[in-house]
Every structure is written in C-alpha cells, then in structure tokens.
Residue frames relative to the residue before (quaternion, step in Angstrom):
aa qw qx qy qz dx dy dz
X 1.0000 0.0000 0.0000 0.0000 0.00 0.00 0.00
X 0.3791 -0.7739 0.3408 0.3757 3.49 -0.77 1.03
X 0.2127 -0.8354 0.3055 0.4045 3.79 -0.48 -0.65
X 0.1474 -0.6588 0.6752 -0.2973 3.17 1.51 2.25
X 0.7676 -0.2522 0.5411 0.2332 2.76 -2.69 -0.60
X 0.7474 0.2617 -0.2462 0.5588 3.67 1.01 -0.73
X 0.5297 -0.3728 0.6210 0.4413 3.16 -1.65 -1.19
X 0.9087 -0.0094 -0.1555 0.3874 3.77 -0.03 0.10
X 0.6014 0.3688 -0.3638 0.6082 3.16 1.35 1.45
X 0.6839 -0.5969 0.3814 0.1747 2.88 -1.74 1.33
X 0.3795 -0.6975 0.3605 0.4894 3.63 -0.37 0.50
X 0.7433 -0.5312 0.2908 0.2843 3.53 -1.18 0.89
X 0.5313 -0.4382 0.6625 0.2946 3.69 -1.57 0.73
X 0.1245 -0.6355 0.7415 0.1756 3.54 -1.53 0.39
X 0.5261 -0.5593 0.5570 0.3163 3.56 -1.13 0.90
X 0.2407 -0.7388 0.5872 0.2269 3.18 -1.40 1.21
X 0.2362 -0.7647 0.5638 0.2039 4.11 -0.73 1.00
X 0.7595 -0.5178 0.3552 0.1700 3.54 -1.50 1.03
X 0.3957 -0.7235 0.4836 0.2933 3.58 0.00 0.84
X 0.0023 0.7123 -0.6880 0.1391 3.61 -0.87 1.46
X 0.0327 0.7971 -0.5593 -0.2253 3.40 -0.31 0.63
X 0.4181 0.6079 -0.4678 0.4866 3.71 1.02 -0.16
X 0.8787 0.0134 -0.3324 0.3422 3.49 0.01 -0.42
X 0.3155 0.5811 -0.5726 0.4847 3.38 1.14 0.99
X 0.5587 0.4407 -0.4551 0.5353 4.02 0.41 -0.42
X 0.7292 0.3978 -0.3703 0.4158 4.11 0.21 -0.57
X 0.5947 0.4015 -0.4214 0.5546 4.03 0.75 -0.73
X 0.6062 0.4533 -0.4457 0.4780 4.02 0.60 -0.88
X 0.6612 0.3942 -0.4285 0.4731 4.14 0.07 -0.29
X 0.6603 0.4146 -0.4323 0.4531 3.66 0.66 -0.83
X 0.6363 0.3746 -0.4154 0.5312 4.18 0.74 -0.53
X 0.7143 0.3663 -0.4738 0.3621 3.74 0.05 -0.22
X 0.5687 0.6738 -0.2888 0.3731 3.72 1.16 -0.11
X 0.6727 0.5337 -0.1400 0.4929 2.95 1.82 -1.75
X 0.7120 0.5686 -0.2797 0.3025 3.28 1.35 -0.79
X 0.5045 0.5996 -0.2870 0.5510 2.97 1.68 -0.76
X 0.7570 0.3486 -0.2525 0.4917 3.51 0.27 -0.56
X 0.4308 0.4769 -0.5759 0.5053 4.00 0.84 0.57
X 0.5133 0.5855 -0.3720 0.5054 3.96 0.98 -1.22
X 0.8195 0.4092 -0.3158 0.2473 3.26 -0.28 -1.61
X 0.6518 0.4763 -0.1800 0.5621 3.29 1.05 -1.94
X 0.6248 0.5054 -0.3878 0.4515 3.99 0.46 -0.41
X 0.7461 0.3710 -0.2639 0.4858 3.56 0.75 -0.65
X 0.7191 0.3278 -0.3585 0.4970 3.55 0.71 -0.43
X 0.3405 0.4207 -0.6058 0.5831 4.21 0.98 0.48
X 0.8541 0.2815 -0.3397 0.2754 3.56 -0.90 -0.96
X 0.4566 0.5933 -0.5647 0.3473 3.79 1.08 0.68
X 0.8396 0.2469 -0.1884 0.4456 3.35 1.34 -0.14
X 0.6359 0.1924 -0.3258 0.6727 3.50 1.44 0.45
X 0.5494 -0.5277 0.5140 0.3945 3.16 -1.61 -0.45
X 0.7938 -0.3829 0.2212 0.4176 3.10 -2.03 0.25
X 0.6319 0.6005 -0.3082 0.3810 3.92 0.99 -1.34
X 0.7447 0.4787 -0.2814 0.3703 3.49 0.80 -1.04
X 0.5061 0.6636 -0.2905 0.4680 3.23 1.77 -1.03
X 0.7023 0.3584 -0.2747 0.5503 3.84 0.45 -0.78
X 0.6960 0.4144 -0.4582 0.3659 3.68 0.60 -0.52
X 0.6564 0.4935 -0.3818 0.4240 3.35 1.07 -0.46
X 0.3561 0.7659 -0.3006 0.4430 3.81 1.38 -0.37
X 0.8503 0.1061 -0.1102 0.5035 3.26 0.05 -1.71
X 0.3142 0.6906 -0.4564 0.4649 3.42 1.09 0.71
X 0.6969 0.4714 -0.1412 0.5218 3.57 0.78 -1.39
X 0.6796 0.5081 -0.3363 0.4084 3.55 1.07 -0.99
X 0.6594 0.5790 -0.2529 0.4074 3.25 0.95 -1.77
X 0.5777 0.6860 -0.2923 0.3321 3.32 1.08 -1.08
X 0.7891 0.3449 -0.1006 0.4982 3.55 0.80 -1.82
X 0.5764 0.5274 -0.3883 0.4887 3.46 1.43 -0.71
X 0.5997 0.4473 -0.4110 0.5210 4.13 1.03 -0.48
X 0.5551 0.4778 -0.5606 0.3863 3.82 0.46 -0.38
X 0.7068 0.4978 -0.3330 0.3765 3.28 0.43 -1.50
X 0.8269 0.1638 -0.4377 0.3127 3.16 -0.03 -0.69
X 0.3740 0.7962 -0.3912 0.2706 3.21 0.65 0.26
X 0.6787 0.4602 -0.1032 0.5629 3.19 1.65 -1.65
X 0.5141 0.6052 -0.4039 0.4543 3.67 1.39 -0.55
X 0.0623 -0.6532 0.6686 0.3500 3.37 0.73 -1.46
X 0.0496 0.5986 -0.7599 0.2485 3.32 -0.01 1.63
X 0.5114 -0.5786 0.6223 0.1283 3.27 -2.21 -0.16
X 0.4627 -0.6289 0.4865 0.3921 3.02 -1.06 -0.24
X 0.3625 0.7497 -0.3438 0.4340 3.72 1.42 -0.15
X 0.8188 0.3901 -0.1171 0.4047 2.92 0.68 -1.68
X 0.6715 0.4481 -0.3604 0.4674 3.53 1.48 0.15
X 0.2862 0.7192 -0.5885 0.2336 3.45 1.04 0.51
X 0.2679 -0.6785 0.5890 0.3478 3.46 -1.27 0.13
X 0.4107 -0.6362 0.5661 0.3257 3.40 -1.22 0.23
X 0.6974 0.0290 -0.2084 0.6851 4.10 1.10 0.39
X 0.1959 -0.7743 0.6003 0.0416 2.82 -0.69 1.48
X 0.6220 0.5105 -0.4081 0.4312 3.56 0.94 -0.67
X 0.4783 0.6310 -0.4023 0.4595 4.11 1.27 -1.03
X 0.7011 0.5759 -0.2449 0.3418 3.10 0.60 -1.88
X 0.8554 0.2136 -0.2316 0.4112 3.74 0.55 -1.14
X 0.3305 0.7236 -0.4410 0.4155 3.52 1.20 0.37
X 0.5209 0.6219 -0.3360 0.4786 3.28 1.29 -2.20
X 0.9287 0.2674 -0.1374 0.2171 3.06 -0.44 -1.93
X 0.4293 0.6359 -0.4077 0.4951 3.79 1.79 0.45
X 0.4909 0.6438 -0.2804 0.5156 3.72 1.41 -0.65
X 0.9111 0.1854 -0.0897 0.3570 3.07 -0.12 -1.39
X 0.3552 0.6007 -0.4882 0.5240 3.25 1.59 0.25
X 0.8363 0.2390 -0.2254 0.4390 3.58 0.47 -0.74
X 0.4279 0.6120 -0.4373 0.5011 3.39 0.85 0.21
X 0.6597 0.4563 -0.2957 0.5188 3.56 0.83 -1.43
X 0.6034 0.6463 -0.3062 0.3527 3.74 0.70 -1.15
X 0.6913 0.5944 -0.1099 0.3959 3.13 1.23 -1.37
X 0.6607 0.5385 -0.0607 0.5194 2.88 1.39 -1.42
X 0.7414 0.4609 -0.1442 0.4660 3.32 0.60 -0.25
X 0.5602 0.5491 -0.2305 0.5757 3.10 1.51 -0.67
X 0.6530 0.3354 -0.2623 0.6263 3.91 1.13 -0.47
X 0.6039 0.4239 -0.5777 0.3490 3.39 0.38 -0.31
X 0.8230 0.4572 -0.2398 0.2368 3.80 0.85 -0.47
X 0.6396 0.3973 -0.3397 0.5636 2.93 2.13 0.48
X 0.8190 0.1296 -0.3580 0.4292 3.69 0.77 -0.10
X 0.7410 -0.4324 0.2789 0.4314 3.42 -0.93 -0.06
X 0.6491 -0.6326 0.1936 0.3755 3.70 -1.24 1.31
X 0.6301 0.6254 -0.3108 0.3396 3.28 1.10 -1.01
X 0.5873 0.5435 -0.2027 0.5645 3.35 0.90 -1.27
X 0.5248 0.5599 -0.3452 0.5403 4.26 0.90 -0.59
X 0.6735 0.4988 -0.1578 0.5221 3.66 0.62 -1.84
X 0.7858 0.4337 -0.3438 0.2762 3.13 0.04 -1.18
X 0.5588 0.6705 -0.1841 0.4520 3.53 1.44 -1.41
X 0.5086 0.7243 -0.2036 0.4187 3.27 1.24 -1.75
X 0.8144 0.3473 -0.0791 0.4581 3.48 0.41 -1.90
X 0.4762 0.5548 -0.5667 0.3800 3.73 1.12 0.96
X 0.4557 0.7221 -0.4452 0.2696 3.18 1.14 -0.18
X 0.6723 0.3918 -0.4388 0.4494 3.71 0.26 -0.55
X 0.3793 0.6970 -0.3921 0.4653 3.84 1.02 -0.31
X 0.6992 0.3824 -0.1765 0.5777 3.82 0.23 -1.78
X 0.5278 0.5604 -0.4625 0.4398 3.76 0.85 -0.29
X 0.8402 0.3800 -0.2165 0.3207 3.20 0.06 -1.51
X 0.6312 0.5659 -0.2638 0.4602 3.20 1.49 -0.70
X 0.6841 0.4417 -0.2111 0.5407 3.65 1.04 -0.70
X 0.4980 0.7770 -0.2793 0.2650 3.28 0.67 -0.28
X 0.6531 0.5061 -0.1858 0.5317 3.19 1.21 -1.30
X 0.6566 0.5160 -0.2905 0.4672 3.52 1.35 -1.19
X 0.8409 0.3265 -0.0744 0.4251 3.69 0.67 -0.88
X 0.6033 0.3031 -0.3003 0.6738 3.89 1.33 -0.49
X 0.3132 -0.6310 0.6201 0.3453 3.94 0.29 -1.15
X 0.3293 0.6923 -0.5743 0.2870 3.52 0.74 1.38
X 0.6075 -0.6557 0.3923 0.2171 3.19 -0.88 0.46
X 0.5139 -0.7234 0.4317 0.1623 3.62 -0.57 1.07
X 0.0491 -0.9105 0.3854 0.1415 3.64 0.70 0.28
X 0.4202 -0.6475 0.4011 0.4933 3.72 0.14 -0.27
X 0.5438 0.4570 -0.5036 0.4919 3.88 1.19 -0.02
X 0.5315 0.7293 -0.3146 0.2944 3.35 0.69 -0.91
X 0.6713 0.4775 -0.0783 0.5614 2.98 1.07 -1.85
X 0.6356 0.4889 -0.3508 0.4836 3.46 0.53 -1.05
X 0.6694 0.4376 -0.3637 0.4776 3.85 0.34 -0.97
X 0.8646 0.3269 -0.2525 0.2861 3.35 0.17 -0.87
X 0.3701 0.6022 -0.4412 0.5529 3.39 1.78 0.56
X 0.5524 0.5250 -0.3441 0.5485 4.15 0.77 -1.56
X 0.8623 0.3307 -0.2327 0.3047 3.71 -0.10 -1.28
X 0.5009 0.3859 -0.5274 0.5674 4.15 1.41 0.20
X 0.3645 0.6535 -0.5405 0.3845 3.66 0.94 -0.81
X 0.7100 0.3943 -0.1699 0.5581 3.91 -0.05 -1.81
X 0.8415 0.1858 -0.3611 0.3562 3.88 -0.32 -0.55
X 0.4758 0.5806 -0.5173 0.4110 3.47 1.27 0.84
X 0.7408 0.4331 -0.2864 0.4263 3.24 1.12 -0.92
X 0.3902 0.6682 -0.4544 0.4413 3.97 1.45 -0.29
X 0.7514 0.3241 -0.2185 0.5317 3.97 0.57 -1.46
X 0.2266 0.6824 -0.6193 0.3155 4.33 1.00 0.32
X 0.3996 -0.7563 0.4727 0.2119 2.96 -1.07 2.07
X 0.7109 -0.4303 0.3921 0.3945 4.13 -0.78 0.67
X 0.7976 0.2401 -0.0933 0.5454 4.03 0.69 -1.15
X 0.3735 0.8159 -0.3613 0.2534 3.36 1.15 0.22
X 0.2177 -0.8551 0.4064 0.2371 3.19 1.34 -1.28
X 0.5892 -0.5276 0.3471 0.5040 3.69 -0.41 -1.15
X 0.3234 0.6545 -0.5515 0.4036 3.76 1.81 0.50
X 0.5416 -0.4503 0.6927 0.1551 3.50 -1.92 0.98
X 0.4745 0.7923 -0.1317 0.3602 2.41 0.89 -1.58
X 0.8784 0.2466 0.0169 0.4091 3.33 -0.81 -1.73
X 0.4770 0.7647 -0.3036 0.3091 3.13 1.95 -1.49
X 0.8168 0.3071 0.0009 0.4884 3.35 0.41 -2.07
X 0.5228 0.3412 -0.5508 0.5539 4.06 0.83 0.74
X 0.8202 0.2124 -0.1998 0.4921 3.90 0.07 -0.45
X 0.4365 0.5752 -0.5238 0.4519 3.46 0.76 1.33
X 0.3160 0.5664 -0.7334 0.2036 3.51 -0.41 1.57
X 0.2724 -0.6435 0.6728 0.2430 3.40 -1.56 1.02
X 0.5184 -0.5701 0.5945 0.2298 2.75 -1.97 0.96
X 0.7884 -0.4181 0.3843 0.2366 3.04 -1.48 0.32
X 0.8418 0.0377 -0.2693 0.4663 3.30 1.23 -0.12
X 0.3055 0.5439 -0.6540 0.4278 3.18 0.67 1.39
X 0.7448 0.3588 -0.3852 0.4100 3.90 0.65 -0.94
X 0.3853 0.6398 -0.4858 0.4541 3.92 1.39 -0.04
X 0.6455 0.5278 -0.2729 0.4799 3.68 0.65 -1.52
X 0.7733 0.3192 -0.3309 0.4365 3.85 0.21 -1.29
X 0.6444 0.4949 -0.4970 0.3047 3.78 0.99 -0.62
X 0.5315 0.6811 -0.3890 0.3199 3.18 1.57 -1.20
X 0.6479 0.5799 -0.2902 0.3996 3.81 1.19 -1.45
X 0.5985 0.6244 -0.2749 0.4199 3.73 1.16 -1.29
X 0.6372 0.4924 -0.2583 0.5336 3.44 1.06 -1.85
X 0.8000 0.4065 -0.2809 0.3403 4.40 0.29 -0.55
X 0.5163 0.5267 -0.4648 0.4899 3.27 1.69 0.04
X 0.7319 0.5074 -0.3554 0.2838 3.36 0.95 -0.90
X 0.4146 0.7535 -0.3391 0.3813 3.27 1.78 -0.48
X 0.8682 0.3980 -0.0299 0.2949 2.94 0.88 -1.74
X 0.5415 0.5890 -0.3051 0.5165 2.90 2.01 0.70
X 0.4081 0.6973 -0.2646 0.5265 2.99 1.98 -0.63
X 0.7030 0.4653 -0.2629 0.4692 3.36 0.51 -1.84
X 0.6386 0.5596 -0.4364 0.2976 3.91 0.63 -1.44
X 0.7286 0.4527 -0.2690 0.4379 3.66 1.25 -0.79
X 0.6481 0.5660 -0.3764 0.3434 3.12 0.56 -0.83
X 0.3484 0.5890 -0.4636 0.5629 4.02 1.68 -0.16
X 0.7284 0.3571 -0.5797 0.0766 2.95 -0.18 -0.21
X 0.7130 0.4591 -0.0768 0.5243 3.20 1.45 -0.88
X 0.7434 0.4528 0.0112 0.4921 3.34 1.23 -0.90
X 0.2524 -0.6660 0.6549 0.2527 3.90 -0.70 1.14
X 0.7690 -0.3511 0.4516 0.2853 2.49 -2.17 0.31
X 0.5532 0.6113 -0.3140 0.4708 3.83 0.94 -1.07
X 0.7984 0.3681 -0.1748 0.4434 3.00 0.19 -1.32
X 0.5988 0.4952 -0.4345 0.4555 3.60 0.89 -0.29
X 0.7443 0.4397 -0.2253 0.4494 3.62 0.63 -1.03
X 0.6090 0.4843 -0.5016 0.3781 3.65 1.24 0.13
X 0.4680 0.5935 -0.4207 0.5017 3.93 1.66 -1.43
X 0.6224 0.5696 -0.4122 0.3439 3.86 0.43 -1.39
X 0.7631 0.3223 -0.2155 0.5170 3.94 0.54 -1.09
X 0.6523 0.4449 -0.5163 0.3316 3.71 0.79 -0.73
X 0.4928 0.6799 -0.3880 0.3799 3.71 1.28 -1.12
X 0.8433 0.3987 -0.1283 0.3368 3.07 0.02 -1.93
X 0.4935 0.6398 -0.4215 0.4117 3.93 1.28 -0.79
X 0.8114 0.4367 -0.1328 0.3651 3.95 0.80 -0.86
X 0.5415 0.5398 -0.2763 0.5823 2.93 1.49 -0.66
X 0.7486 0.3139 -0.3519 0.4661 3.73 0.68 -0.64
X 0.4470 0.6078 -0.4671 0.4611 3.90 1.12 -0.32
X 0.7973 0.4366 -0.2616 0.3244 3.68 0.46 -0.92
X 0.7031 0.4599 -0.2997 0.4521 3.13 1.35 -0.75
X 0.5267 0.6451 -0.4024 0.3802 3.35 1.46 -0.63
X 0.6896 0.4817 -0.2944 0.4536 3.60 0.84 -1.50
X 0.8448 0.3357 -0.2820 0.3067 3.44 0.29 -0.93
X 0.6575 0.5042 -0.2987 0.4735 3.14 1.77 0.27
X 0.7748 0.2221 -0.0541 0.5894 3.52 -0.38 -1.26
X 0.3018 -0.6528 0.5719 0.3946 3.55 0.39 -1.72
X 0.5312 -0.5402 0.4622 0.4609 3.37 -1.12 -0.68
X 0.1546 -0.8093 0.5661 0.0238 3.40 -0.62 1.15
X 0.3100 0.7766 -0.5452 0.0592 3.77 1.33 -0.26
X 0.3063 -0.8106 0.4855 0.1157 4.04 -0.40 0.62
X 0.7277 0.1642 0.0676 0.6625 3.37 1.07 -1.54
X 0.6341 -0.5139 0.5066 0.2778 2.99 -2.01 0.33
X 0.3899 0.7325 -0.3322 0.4484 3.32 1.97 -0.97
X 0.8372 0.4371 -0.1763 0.2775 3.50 0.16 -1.53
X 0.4782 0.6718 -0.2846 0.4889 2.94 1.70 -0.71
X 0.6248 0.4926 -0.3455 0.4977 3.38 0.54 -2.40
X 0.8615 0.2880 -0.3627 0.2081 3.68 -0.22 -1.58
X 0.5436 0.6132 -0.4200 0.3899 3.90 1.34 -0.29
X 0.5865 0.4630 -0.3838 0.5426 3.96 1.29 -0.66
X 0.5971 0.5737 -0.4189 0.3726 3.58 0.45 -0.28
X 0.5561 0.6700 -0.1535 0.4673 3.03 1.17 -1.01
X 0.7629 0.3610 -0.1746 0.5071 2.98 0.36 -1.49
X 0.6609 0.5258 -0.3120 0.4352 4.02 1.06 -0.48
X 0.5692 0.6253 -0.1865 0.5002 2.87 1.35 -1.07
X 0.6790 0.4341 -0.1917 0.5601 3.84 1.26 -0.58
X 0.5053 0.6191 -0.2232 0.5581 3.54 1.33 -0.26
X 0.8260 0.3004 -0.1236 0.4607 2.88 0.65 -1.64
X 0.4750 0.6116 -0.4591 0.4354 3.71 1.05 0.18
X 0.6976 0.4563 -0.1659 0.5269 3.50 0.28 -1.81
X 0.7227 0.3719 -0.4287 0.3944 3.48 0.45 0.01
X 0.6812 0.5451 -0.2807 0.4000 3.46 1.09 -0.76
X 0.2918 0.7342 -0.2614 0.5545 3.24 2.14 -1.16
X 0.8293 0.3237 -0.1650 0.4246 3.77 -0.37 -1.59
X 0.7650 0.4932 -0.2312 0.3436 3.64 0.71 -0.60
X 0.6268 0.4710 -0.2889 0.5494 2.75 1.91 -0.50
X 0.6831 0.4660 -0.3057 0.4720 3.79 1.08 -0.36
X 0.6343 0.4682 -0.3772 0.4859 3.40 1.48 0.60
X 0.5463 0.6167 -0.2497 0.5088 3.33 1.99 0.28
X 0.8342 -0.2146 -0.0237 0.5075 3.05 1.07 -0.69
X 0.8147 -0.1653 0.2140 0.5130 4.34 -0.54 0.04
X 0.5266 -0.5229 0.5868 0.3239 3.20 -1.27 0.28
X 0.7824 0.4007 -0.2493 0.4065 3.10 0.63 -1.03
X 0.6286 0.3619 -0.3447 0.5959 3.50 0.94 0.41
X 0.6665 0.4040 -0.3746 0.5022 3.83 0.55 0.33
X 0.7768 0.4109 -0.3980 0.2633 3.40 0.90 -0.62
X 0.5779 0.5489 -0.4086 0.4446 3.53 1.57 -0.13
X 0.7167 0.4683 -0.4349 0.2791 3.32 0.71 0.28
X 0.3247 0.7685 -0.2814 0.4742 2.93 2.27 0.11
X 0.5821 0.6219 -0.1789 0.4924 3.07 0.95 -0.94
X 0.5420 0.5613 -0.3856 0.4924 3.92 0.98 -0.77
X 0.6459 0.5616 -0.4124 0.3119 3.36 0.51 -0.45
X 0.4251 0.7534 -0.3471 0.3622 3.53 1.10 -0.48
X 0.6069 0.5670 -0.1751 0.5287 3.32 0.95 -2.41
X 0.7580 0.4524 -0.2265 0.4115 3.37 -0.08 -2.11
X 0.6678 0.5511 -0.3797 0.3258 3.81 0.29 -1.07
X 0.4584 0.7292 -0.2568 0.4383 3.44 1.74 -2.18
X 0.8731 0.3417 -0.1181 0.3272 3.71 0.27 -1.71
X 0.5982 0.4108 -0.3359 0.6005 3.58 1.52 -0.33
X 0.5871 0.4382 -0.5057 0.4556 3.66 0.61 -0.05
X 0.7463 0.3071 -0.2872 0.5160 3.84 0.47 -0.75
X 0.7362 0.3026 -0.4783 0.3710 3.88 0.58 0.35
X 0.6593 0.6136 -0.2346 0.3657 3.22 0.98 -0.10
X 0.7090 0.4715 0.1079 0.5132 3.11 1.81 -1.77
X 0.0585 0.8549 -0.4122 -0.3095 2.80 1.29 -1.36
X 0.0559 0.8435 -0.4941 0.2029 3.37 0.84 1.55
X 0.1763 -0.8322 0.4733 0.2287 4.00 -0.41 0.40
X 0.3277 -0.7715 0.5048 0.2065 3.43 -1.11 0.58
X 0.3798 -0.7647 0.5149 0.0762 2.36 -1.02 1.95
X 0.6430 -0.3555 0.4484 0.5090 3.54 -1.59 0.52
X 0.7866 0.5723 -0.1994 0.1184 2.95 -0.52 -1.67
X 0.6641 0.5983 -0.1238 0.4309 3.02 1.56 -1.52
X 0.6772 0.4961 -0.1660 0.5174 3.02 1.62 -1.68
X 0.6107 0.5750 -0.3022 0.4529 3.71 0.94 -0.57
X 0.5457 0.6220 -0.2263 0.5140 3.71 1.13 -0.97
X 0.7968 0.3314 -0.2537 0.4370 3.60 0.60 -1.85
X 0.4849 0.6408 -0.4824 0.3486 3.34 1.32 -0.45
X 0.7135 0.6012 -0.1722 0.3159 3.50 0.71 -1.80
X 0.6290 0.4375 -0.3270 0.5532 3.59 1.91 -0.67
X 0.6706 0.4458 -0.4112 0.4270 3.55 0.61 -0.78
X 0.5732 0.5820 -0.3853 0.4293 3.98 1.10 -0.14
X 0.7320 0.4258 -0.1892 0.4971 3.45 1.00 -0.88
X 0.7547 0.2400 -0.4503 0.4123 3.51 1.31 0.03
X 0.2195 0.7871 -0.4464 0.3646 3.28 1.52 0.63
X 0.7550 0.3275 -0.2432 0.5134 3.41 0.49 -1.82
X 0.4784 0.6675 -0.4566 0.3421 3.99 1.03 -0.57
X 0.6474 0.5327 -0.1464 0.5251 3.43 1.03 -1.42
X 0.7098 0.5123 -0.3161 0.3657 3.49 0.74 -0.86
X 0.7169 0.3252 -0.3109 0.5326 3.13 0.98 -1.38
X 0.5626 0.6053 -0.4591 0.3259 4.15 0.18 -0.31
X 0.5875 0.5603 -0.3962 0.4289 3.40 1.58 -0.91
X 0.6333 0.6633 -0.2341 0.3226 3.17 1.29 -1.96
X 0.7430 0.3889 -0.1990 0.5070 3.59 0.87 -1.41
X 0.4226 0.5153 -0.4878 0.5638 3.90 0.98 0.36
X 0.7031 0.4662 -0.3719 0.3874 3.44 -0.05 -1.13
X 0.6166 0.5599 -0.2790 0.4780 3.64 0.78 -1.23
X 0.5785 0.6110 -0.3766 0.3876 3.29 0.56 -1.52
X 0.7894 0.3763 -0.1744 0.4526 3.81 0.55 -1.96
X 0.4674 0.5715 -0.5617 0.3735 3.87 0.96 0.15
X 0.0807 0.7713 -0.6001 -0.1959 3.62 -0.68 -0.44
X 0.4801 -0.7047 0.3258 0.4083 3.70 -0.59 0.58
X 0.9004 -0.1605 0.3455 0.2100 2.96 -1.73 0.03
C-alpha cells in the first residue's frame, strides 16, 4: 500500500506559485493580525473558563470549518490518510501542549513578554535540529542561538535588578509564566520539526485536520475528568470560537504567504508582531513597556535576523558550483 493520499497513487506534487512579494506582505498582515487576536480572544475566553476548556472548545471550531471544507472540496477520506501516522500523533501531542503552555502565560504575564519568549523558538530549531533532522550546527547558527537566550534572559530581568550580573542572578526567579512561555517556545520548535517531515508525505490540510482530530479528544478527556465544563455564557463561547478561527486563520495566511515569497522575506515581517502585540497589550491591557523586555525582544529579533542571514548566505553558495 502506497503512503500517498490514495491507495494506488503516489502522494501528490504541490503546484509551485510565482514569487510575489507584494502579495505575500498582504497574507503576512492578515497572520500578524490573526495572531494577535488568538492572544486577545484567548485571554478574554479564559476570564471565564480555564485554559483546558478553552482549547477544547478551539479544536471544536477548527474541526468544524476544516469538515466544511473538506466537505465543499469533495475530498475523501483516502485523501486524509497520513503517510506517518505515528509522526502525525506525536505532532499533534506537542502542540496540544505547547498550545496549553502558551496560553497559560498569555493569562498571567503581559502579551509582549508572551511574544517575545515565543520568538526563541526558531533558536530551539537550530539548536535541535542536528539532534533530530541531522542538520548541521553551523557556528552562525550557534552564534544566533547563544545572542537570542542572551535576549530571553534579559526579557525575564528582575524589575530591581538594575544592570548588576550580579544582583541579576540573586533576584532572578521566573514566574510561572515566563517558564510556561519558554516551555510553550521549546514545545513549537519541536512541532516545527515534526511538521518539516511530515512534507514529505503529507499536505498542510491534512496535517491540520490529524492536528484537530487528535487534539479534539485529548482535550474532552482532560476537561471531563478534570475541571469539567464550566462554559457560563454564550459570550465565552463566541470569544473561545474566535479564538479558535482566529488560529486557523493565522496558519493559513502564515502558509500562503511562505508560498509567495522566501523565508527570508516572511520572517522579518513576522517579527512585526512583537511592535503590534507591545501596542494592543498597552491599549487594551494597559500593560507597560518595560526597558528590559523591550531590550531582550530587540536581542531575539537580532539573532533570528543573523539566523536568516547566514541560511540565505549558505543557499547562495550552495547554487554556485565550481568551475
């Protein structure tokens, strides 16, 4: 049996679309918009449930729109086979906790400081990689992902600390939801190594349906045998489905835009979120920006800058061939 999309076909070529970066810069505003609003709508659900009920209602919302579609495609059920199922439910045990994680800080420390943490993740890439894809550790690599804990040390810099090492490392105790935020960052690199394989065999579609069918039970069970369902209002509902669209609607805009143009031209605009996040926490929240926090995100978006820089650099090299 093959382990394509059917039984007696290979799994499928994906049309390759024309580099546009102009309208990659417009799907990249709809994902920096969508993300912000998973925060927003994620924090106002969890004023009235918890974090467990919030995701069960989520992958509810996903499973939901991802069954219209395929529904309206006239797809099959064939075509949703995975071609690693065991990859596949690992993937979607990760990011169940990764998301879990993530969410849990968005409701105890402030959004920026969430974001900022958030963006070590390509970092845990480069570093984990070698152990789990067999990529190679470069010394820029290394160098970036030293610069960028550098920044998510200084993001958690204790308020009275000042500029003492010193003073730093006696009155350095993370709270609970800064380490929620870095596990949350750890738990999306691994995702995203997961995901790098599953291409080979697997669409995107099909990843993000196994992702909700996986995850839709796993939260039902933990909800019942834990907390329960506590949904109170129709409010809480409206603001957890938002959420859960709002998460949909990122990763899709996210994917369309990284089929438009380079990493290396999508991920700095990825980065905007930081700024944008900075201002809806303090108009919305009325969260202040701290030095410390703002210095720190600076130091991550620098280290995946040079990450991007040298990967571009060693492509180029890659397409020279000698003489």
């Amino acid at each position: 049996m093959s382990s394509g999309t059917t039984d007696d076909a290979p799994a499928p070529r994906f049309r390759r679309v024309a580099a546009d970066p102009r309208r990659a810069a417009i799907w990249m505003i709809g994902a920096l918009v969508s993300f912000s609003l998973v925060a927003i709508t994620g924090r106002e659900a969890m004023r009235s449930i918890g974090a467990l009920e919030l995701l069960f209602w989520r992958a509810c919302t996903g499973l939901a729109v991802l069954a219209v579609l395929h529904l309206a495609l006239r797809g099959t059920l064939s075509s949703l086979r995975s071609g690693q199922p065991g990859l596949t439910a690992g993937r979607a045990l990760v990011h169940f906790a990764a998301q879990l994680s993530w969410m849990l800080a968005v409701s105890m420390i402030p959004l920026v400081e969430v974001f900022a943490l958030e963006f070590t993740s390509p970092l845990w890439v480069a570093v984990l990689a070698p152990l789990f894809l067999g990529e190679r550790l470069t010394a820029w690599r290394a160098f970036a992902a030293l610069t960028g804990f550098a920044g998510a040390l200084v993001v958690v810099w204790p308020p009275g600390a000042g500029l003492s090492p010193r003073a730093f490392l006696d009155q350095l105790s993370l709270g609970p939801g800064s380490l929620l935020a870095l596990a949350s960052a750890f738990g999306f690199a691994l995702n995203v190594m997961a995901v790098r394989r599953l291409t080979r065999t697997d669409s995107a579609f099909v990843t993000l349906v196994w992702m909700h069918v996986l995850q839709l039970p796993l939260a039902a069970a933990l909800v019942v045998f834990g907390p329960g369902l506590t949904l109170s209002s129709a409010a809480a509902f409206g603001w957890a489905a938002l959420c859960g669209l709002s998460g949909l609607a990122a990763h899709y805009c996210l994917t369309r835009a990284s089929r438009l143009a380079d990493a290396i031209v999508v991920a700095p605009m990825d980065f905007l979120r930081l700024p944008l996040i900075a201002l809806v926490g303090m108009a919305l929240y009325d969260e202040p920006l701290r030095a410390p926090v703002m210095a720190g995100a600076a130091c991550i978006l620098v280290a995946n800058g040079l990450n991007l820089w040298a990967e571009r650099r060693a492509q180029q090299r890659g397409r020279v061939s000698p003489a």
